[in-house]
C-alpha positions as CSV (number, residue, x, y, z in Angstrom):
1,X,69.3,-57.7,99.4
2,X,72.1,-57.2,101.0
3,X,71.9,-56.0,104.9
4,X,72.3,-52.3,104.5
5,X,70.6,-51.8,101.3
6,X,66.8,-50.6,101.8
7,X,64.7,-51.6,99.7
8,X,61.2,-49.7,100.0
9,X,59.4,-51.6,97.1
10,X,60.3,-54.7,98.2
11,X,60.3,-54.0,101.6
12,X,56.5,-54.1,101.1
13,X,56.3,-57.9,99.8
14,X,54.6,-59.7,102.6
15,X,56.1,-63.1,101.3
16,X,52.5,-64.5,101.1
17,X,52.3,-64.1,96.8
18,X,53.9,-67.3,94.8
19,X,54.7,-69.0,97.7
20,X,54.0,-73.1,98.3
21,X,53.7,-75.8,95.8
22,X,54.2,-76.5,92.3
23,X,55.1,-79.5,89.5
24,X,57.6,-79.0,87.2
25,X,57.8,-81.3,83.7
26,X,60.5,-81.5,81.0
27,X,61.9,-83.2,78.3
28,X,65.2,-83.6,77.0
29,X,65.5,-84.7,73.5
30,X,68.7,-86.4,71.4
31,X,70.1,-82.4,71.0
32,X,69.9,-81.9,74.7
33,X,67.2,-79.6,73.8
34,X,65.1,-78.9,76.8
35,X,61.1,-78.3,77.2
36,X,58.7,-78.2,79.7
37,X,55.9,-77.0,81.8
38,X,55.1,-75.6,85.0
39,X,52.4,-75.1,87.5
40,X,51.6,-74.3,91.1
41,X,52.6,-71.1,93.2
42,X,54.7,-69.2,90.4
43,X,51.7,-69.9,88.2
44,X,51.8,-71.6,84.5
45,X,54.6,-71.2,83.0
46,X,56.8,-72.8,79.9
47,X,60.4,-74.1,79.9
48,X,62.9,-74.1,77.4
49,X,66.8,-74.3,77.2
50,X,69.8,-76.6,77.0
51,X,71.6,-79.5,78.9
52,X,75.3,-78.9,78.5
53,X,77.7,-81.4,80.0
54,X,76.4,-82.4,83.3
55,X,74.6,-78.5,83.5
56,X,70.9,-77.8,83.0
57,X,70.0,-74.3,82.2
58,X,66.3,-73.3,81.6
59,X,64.3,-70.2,81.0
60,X,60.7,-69.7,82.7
61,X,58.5,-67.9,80.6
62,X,54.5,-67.5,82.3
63,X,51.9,-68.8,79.9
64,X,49.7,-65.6,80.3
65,X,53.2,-62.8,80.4
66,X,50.4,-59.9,81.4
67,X,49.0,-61.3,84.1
68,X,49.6,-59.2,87.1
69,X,50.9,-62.0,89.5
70,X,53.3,-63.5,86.5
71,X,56.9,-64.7,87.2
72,X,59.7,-64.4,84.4
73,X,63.3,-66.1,85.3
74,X,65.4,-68.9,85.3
75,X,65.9,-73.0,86.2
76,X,69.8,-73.9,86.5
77,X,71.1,-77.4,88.2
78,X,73.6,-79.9,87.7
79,X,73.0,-83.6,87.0
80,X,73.8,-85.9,90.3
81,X,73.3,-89.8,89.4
82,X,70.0,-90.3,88.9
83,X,68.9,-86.8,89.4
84,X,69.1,-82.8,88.6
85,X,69.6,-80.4,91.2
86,X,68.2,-76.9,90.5
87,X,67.2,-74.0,91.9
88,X,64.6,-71.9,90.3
89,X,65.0,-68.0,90.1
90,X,61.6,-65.7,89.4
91,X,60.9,-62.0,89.6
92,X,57.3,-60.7,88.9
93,X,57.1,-58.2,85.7
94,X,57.9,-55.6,87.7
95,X,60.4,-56.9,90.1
96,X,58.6,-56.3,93.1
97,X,58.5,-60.2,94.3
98,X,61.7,-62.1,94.1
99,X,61.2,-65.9,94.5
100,X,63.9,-68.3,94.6
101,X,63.3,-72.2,95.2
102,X,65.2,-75.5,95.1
103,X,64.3,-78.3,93.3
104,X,65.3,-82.0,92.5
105,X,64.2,-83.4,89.2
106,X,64.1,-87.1,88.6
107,X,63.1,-89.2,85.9
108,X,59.8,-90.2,86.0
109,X,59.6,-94.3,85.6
110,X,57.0,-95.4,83.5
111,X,54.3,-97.2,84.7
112,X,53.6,-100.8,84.4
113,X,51.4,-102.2,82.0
């Protein structure tokens, strides 16, 4: 929030909810389709969207949308070599936690037979 704007609701976040870890998985198929998964801090969550020129643009969708701690938002990054990135944008159901994060997303090499 911007410095003067008081925010009682949110004032009471103690920053300790969806905090720390997480794995993020997707696919991009021959459309530039996008799917994926998510675990970790923000909880489970699905993936989908679009790859558009060099711009990845995602929506994050919790597996379980009524559970009380689930996050709703957004993945957007922009392809870099041999990576993507992003930065992820939640808000709880209510908007009472706001989370924001950056990630890099790389291609995941197969392994060796």
């Amino acid at each position: 929030m911007p410095p003067r704007v008081q925010d009682k609701v949110r004032s009471k976040d103690d920053g300790k909810m969806a905090i720390g870890a997480g794995n993020i998985s997707i696919t991009i198929n021959e459309n530039l389709e996008v799917q994926g998964k998510t675990d970790g801090a923000l909880g489970a969550a699905s993936l989908r969207g679009k790859v558009e020129k060099d711009e990845l643009r995602l929506q994050f969708f919790p597996t379980d949308p009524l559970d009380k701690h689930a996050m709703f938002g957004m993945v957007s990054g922009v392809r870099k070599d041999d990576r993507i990135d992003a930065r992820i944008r939640v808000a709880s159901g209510d908007v009472t936690v706001v989370r924001e994060a950056d990630v890099v997303l790389r291609r995941k090499t197969p392994a060796p037979n």
